[in-house]
VEXVEX-356047 format. One record per residue (C-alpha): x, z negated, y negated. Coordinates in nm, 3 decimals, padded with zeros to 5 digits. Each point is the difference from the previous one (the first is absolute). Layout:
BEGIN
node X->X | Z->Z | Y->Y $
...
***
This chain:
BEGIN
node X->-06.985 | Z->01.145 | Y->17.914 $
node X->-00.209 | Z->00.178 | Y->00.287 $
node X->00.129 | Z->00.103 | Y->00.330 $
node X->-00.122 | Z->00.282 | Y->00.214 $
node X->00.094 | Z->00.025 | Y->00.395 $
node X->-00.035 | Z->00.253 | Y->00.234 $
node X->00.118 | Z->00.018 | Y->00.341 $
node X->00.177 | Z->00.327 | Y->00.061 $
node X->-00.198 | Z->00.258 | Y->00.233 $
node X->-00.141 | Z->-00.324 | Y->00.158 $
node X->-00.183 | Z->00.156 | Y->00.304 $
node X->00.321 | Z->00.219 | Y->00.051 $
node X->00.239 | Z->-00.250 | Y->-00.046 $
node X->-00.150 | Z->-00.307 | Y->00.243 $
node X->00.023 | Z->00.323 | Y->00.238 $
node X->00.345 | Z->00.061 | Y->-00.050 $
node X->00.134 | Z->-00.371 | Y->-00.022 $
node X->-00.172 | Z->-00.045 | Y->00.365 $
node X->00.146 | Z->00.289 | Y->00.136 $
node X->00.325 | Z->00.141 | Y->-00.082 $
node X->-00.031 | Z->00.295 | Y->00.157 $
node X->-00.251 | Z->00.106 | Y->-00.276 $
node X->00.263 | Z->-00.074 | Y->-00.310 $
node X->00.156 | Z->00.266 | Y->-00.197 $
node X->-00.328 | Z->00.260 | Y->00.169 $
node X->-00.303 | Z->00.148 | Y->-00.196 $
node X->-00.261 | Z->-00.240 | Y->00.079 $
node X->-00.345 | Z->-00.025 | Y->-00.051 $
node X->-00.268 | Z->-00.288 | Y->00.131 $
node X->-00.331 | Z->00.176 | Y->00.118 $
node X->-00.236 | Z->-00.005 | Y->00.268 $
node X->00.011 | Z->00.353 | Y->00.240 $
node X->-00.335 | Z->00.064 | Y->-00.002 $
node X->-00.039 | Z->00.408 | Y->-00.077 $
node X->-00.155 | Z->-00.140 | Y->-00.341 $
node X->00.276 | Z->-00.262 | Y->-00.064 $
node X->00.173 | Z->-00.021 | Y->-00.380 $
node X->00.286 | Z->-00.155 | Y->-00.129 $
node X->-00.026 | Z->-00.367 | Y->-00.061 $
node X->00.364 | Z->-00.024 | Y->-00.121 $
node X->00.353 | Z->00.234 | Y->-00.012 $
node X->00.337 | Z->-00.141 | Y->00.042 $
node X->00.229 | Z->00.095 | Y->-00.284 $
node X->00.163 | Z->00.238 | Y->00.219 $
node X->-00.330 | Z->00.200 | Y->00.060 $
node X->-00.059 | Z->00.042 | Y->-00.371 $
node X->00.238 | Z->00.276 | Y->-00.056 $
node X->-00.221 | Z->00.183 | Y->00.244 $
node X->-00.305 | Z->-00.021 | Y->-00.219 $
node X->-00.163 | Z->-00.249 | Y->00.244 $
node X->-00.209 | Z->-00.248 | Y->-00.187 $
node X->-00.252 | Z->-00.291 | Y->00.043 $
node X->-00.363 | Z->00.160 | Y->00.044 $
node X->00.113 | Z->00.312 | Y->00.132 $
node X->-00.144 | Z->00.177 | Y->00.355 $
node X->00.252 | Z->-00.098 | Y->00.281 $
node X->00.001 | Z->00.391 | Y->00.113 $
node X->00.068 | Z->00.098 | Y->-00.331 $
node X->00.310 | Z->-00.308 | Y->-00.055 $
node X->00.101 | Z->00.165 | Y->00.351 $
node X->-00.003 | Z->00.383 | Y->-00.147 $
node X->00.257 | Z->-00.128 | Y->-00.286 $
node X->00.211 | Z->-00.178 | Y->00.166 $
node X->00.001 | Z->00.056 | Y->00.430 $
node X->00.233 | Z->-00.245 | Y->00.096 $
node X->-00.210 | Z->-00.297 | Y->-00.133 $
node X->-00.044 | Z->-00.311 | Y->00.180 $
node X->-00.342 | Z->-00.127 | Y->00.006 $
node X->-00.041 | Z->-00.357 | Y->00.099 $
node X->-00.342 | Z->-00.179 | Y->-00.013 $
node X->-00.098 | Z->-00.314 | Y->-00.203 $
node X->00.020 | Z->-00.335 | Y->00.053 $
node X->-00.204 | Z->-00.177 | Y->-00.265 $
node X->00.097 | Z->-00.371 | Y->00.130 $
node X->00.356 | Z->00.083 | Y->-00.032 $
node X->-00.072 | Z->00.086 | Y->-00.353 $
node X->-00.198 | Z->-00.295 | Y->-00.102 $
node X->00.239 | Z->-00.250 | Y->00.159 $
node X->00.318 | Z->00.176 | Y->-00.201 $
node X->-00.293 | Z->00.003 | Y->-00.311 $
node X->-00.020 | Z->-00.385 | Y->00.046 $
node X->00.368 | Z->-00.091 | Y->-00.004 $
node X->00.006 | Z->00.212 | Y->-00.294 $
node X->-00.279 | Z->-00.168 | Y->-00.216 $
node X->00.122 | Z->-00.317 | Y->00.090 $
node X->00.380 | Z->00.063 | Y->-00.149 $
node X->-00.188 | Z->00.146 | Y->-00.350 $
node X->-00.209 | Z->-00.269 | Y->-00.022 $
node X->00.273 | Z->-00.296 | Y->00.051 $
node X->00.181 | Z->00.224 | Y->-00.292 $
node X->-00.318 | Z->00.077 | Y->-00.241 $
node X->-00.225 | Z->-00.199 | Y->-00.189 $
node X->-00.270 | Z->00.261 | Y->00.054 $
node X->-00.036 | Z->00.254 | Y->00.290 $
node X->-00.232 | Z->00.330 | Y->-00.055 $
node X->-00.033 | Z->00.169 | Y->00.380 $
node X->-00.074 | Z->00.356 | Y->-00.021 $
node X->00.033 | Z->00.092 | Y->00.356 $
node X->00.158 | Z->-00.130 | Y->00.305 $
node X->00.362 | Z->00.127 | Y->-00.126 $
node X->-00.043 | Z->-00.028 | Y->-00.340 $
node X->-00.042 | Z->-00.267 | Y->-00.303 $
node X->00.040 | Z->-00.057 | Y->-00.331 $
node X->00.160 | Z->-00.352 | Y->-00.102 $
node X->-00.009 | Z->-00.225 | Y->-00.347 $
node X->00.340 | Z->-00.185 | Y->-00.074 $
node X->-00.106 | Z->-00.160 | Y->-00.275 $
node X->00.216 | Z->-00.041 | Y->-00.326 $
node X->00.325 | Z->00.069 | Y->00.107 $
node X->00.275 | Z->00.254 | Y->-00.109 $
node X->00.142 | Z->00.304 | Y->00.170 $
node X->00.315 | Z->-00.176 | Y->00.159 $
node X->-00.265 | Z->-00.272 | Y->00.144 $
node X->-00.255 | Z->00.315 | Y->00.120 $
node X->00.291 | Z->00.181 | Y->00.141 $
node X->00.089 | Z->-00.321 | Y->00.196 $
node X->-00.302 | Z->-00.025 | Y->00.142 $
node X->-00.045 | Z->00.370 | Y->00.111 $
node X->00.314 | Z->-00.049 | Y->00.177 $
node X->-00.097 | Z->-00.306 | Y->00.237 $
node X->-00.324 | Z->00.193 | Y->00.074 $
node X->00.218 | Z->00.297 | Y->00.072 $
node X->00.202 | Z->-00.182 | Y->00.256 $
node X->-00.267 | Z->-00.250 | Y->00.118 $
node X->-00.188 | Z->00.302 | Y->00.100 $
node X->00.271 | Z->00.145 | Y->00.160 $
node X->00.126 | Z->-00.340 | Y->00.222 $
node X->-00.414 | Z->-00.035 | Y->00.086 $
node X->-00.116 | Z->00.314 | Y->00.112 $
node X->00.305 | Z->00.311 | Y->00.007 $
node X->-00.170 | Z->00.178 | Y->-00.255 $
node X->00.126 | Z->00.115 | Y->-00.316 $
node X->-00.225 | Z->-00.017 | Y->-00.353 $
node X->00.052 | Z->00.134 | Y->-00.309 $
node X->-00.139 | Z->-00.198 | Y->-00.333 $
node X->-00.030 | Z->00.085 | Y->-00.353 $
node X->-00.009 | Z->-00.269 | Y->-00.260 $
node X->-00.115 | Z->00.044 | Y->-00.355 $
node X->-00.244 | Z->-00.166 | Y->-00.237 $
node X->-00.316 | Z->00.188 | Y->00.094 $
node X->-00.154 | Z->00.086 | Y->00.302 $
node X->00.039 | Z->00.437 | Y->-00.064 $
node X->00.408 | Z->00.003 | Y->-00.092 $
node X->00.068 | Z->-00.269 | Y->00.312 $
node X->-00.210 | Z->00.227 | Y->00.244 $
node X->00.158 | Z->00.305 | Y->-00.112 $
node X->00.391 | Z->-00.153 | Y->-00.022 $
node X->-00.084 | Z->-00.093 | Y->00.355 $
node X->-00.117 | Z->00.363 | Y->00.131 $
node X->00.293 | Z->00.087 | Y->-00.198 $
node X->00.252 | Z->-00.203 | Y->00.231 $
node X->-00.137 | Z->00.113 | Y->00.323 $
node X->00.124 | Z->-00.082 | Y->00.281 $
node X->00.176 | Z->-00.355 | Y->-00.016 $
node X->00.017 | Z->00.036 | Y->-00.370 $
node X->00.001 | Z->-00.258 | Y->-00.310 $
node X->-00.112 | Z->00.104 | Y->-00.332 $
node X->00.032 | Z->-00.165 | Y->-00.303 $
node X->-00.168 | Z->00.070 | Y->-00.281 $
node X->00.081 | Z->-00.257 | Y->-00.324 $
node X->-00.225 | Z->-00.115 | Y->-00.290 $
node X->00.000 | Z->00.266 | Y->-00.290 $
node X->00.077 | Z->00.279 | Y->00.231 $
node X->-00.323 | Z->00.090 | Y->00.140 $
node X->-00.076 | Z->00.308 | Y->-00.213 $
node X->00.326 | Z->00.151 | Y->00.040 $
node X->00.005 | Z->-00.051 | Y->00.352 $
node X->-00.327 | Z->00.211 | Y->00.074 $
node X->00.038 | Z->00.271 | Y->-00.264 $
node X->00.168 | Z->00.234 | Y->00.224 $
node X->-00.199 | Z->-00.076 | Y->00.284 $
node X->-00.286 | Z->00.276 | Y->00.101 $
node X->-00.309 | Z->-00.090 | Y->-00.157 $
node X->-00.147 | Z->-00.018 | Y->00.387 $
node X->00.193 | Z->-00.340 | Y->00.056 $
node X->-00.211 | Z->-00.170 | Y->-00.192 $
node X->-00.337 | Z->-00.208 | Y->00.149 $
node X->-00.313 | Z->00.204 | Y->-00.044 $
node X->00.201 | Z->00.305 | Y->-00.032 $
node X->-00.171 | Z->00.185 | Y->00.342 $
node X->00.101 | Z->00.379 | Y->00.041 $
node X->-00.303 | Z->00.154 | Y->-00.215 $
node X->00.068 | Z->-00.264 | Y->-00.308 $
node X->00.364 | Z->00.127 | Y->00.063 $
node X->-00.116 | Z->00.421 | Y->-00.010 $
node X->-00.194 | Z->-00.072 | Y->-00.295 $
node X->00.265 | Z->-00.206 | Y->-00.155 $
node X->00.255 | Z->00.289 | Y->00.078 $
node X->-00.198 | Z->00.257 | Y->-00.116 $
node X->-00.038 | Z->-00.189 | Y->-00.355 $
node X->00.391 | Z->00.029 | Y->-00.011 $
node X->00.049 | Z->-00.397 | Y->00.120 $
node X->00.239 | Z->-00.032 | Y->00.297 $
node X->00.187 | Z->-00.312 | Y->-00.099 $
node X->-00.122 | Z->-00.347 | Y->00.001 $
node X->00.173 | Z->-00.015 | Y->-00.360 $
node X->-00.192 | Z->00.289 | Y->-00.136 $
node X->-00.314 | Z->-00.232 | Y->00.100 $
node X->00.123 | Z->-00.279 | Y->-00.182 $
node X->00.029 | Z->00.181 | Y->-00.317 $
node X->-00.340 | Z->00.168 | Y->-00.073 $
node X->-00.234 | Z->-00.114 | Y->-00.201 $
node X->-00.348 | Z->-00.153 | Y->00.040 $
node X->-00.158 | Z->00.327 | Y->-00.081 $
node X->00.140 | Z->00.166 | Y->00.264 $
node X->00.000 | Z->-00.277 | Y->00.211 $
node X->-00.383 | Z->-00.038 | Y->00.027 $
node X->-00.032 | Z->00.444 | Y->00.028 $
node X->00.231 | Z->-00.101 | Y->00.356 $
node X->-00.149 | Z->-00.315 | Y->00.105 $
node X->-00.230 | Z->-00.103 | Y->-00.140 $
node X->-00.106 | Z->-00.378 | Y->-00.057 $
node X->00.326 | Z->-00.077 | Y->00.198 $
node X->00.249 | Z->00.164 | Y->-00.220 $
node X->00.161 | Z->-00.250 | Y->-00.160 $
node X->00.054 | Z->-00.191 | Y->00.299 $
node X->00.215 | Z->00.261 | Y->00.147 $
node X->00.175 | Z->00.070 | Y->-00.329 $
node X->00.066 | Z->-00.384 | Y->00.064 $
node X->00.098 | Z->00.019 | Y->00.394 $
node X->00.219 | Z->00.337 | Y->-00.136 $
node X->00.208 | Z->-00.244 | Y->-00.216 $
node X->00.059 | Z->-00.269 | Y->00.254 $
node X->-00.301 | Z->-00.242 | Y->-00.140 $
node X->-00.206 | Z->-00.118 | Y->00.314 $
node X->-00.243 | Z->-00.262 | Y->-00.074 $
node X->-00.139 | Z->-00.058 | Y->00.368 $
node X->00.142 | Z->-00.328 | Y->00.127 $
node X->00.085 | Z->-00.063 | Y->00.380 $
node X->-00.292 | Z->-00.207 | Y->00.146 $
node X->-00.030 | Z->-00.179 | Y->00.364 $
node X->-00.344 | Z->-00.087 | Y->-00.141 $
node X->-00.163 | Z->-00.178 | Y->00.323 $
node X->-00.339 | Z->-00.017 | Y->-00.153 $
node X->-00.053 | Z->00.372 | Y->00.031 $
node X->-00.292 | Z->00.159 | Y->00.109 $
node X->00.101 | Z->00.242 | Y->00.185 $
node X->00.382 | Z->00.179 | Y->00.134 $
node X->00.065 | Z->00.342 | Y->00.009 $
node X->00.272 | Z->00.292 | Y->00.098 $
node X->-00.001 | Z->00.306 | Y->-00.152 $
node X->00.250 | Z->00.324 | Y->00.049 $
node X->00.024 | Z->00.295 | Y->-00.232 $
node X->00.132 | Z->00.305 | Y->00.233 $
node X->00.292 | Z->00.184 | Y->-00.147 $
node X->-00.218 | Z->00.330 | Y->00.050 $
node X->-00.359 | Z->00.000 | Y->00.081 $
node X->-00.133 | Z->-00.071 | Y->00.320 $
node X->-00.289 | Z->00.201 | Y->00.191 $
node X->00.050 | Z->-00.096 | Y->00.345 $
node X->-00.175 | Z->-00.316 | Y->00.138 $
node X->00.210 | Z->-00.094 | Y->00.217 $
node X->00.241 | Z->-00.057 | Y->-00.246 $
node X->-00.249 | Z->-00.239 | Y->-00.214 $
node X->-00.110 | Z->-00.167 | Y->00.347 $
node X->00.363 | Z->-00.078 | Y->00.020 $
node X->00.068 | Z->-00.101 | Y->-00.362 $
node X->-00.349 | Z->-00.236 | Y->00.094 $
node X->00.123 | Z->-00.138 | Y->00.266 $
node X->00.363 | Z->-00.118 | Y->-00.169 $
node X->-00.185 | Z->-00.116 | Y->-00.272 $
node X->-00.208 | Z->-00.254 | Y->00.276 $
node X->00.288 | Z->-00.126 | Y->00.109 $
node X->00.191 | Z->-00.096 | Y->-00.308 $
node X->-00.344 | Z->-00.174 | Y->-00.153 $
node X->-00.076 | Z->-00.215 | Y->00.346 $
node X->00.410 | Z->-00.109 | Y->-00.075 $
node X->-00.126 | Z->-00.061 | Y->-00.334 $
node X->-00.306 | Z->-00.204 | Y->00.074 $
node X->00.149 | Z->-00.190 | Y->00.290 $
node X->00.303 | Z->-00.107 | Y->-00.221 $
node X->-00.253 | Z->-00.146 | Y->-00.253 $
node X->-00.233 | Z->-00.145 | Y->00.260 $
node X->-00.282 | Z->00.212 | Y->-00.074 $
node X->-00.249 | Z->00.195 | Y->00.185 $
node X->-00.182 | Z->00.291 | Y->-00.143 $
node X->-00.406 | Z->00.119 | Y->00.092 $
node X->00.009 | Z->00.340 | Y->-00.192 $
node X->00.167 | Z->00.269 | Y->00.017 $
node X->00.062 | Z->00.353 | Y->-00.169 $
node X->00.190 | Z->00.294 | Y->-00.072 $
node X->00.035 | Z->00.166 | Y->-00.351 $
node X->00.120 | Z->00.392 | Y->00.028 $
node X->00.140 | Z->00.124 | Y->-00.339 $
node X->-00.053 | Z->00.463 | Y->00.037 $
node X->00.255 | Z->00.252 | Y->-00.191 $
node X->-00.259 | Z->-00.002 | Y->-00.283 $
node X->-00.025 | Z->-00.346 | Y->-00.048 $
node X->-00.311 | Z->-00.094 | Y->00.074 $
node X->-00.062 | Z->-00.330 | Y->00.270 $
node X->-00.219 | Z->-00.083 | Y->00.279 $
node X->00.030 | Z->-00.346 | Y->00.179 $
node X->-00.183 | Z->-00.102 | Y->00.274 $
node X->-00.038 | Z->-00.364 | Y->00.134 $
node X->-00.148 | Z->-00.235 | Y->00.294 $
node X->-00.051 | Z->-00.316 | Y->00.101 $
node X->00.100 | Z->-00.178 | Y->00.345 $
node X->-00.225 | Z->-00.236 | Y->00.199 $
node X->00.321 | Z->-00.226 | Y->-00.030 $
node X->00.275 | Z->-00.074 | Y->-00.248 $
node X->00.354 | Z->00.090 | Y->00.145 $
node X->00.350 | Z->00.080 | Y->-00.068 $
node X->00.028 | Z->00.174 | Y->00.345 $
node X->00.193 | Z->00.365 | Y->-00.137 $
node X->-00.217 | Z->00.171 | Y->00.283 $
node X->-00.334 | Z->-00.064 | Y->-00.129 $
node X->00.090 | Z->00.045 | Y->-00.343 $
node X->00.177 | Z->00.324 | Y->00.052 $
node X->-00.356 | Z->00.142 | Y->00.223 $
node X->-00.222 | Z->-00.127 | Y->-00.249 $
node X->00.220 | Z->00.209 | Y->-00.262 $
node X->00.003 | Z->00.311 | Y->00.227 $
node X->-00.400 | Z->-00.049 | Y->-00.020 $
node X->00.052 | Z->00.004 | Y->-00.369 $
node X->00.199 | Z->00.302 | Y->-00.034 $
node X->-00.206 | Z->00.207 | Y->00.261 $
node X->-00.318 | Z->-00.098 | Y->-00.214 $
node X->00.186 | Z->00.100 | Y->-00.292 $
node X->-00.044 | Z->00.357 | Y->00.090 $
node X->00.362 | Z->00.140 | Y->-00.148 $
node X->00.114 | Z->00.250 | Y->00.299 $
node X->00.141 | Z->00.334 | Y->-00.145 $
node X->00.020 | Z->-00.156 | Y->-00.350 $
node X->00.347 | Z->-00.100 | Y->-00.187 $
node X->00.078 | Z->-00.351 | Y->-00.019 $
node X->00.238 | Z->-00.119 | Y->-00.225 $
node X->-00.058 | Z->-00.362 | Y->00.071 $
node X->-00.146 | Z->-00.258 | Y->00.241 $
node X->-00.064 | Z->-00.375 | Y->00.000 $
node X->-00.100 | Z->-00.236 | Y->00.259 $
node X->-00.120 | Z->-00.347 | Y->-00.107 $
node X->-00.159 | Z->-00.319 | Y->00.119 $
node X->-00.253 | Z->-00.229 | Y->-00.224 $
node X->-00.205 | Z->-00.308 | Y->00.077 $
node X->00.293 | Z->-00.178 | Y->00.067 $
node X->-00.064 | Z->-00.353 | Y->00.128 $
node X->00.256 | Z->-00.289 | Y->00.154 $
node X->00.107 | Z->00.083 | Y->00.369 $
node X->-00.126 | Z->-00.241 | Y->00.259 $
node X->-00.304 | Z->00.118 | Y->00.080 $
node X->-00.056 | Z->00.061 | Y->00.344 $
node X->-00.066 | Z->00.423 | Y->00.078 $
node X->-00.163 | Z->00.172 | Y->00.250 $
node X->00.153 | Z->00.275 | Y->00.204 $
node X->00.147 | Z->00.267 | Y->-00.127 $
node X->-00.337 | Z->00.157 | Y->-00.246 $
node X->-00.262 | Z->-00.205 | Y->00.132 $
node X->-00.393 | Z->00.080 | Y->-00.043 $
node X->-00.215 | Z->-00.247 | Y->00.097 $
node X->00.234 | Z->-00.142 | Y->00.200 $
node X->00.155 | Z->00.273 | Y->00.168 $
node X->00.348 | Z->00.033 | Y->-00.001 $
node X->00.199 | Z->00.327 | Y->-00.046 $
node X->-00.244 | Z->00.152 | Y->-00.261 $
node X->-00.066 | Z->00.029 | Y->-00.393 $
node X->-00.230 | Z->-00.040 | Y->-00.200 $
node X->00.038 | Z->00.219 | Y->-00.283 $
node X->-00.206 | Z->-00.125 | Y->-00.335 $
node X->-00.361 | Z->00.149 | Y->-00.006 $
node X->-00.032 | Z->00.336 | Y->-00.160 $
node X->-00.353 | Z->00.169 | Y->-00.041 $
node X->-00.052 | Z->00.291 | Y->00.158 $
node X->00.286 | Z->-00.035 | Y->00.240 $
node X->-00.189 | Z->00.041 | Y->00.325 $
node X->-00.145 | Z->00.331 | Y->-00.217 $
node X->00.333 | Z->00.165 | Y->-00.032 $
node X->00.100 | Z->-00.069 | Y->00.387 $
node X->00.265 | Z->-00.298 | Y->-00.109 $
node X->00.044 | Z->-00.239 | Y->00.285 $
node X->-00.112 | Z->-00.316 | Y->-00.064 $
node X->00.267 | Z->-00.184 | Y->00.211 $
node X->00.391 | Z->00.138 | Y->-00.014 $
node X->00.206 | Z->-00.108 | Y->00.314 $
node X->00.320 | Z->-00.088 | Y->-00.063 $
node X->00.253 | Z->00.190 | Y->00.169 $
node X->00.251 | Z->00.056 | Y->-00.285 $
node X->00.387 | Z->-00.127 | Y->00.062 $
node X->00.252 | Z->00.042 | Y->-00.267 $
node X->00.224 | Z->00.314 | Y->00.104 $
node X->-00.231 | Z->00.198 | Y->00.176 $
node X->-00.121 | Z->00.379 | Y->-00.165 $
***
């Protein structure tokens, strides 16, 4: 059996548990900076139409009596802490995904024993940090993430062996994973809107919609999800990736979705005890096609500071302004034990407070700076 947990509008809701003025209000956490987006809506926002990644003005516009309250990013990885701690005391196997979110193995057990076990998480969480989280538990990875989005907030979903198929046929064919809103058009316009009409076409048709993949989403569309949950500390490298509910043009709103993503992977690499010396971004446009960008520091770190400037310096190099972006990734490679003693806060040579980004040719050519100061903090537009 496989768990998935997420913490309930997690930005919102450490917010609203430390101030009680701001329960029962529409909510969002963003910076005020005239180019400032969404980072996360409370549930009472939603309703609005206010949503992660959108402009503050325009989350303002829909709904005028919104609170906006700024971020606080070491609230949110202490409350991430006490939270990986209870899953892992309860799984055998803990797959983080971001700083609120995870995907756990229980091992051979049945539903009763599962359902046991999403319970003491539910309440362990509760008694630790004041937060609610909803979790989905099924036998693959796809039905126990979507049961889960399916109980939010403070839900528990349940979805038993031999049900799987059933349980997603009348589901939109857009809940499933790698489903993105121009698979879904083209889906739609093919006369598919339901993940069961997925699961029941055949291989020929399959391959005119997918390609090479169809018959793994045929699969996922019947509840079969081979992908196992893996804390595999060997990797290589740890990344965070978003795909925007509606493509994104603005970059502020990808220097904000960059700068998230920093923070969640120095949590990750400081709870392994790893430091990283690359770093890069990977921007997914509306037609699909990728460009990634990556440097190298003069020091390994874990420090989220220097690995969210060095992924600004990524994007910016990436050269996507004015284009749609359906999806961004920041990750971190090289990985290597902690311990090692680092200089400053970018250092070059010695000198503290710079970076040095990873030699490009031609980049004193095309007017790139050679050295990036560091003067990004997590909130700021």
């Amino acid at each position: 059996m496989i768990l998935h947990a997420d913490l309930d509008a997690f930005y919102a809701a450490v917010a609203q548990r430390d101030d009680p003025r701001l329960r029962g209000i529409p909510l969002v956490v963003s910076g005020r900076s005239r180019r400032a987006v969404v980072l996360t809506a409370s549930y009472e926002a939603r309703p609005f139409g206010v949503r992660s990644a959108m402009p503050l003005f325009m989350a303002l516009e829909r709904c005028p009596q919104l609170t906006v309250v700024p971020p606080d990013f070491e609230k949110y990885r202490e409350a991430s802490r006490a939270v990986f701690a209870i899953l892992r005391d309860e799984a055998r196997v803990v797959e983080r995904l971001s700083l609120d979110e995870a995907f756990c193995d229980l091992g051979e057990c049945d539903v009763d024993a599962a359902v046991g076990v999403a319970k003491r998480v539910k309440q362990s969480v509760l008694s630790a940090t004041r937060l609610t989280i909803s979790i989905g538990v099924a036998t693959s990875k796809t039905v126990a993430k979507i049961a889960c989005d399916d109980g939010k907030p403070d839900g528990l979903v349940v979805v038993p062996p031999q049900t799987e198929a059933a349980y997603l046929a009348d589901k939109p064919v857009s809940r499933l994973w790698g489903v993105g809103p121009k698979t879904d058009a083209r889906l739609r316009a093919a006369g598919i809107e339901t993940i069961g009409q997925l699961a029941l076409l055949e291989d020929e048709r399959l391959f005119a919609l997918f390609g090479r993949w169809g018959r793994e989403m045929r699969d996922l569309a019947r509840g079969v999800d081979r992908r196992r949950v893996s804390d595999d500390e060997s990797v290589r490298s740890i990344s965070s990736e978003e795909t925007f509910e509606h493509d994104v043009t603005d970059m502020s709103s990808l220097a904000a979705a960059v700068r998230t993503q920093s923070a969640e992977l120095s949590e990750r690499l400081r709870g392994r005890g790893l430091v990283a010396k690359t770093v890069g971004v990977k921007v997914k446009l509306a037609d699909f096609s990728v460009r990634g960008r990556q440097t190298s520091l003069a020091q390994p770190t874990d420090d989220h500071r220097i690995i969210g400037a060095a992924a600004a310096f990524c994007l910016q190099r990436a050269s996507v302004d004015g284009s749609r972006v359906r999806l961004i990734g920041t990750k971190v490679a090289a990985l290597t034990p902690a311990g090692a003693k680092q200089l400053g806060l970018f250092s070059r040579a010695g000198s503290p407070g710079t970076i040095q980004p990873a030699s490009h040719p031609g980049a004193e050519r095309e007017g790139r700076p050679a050295v990036l100061s560091n003067n990004l903090t997590p909130g700021k537009g």
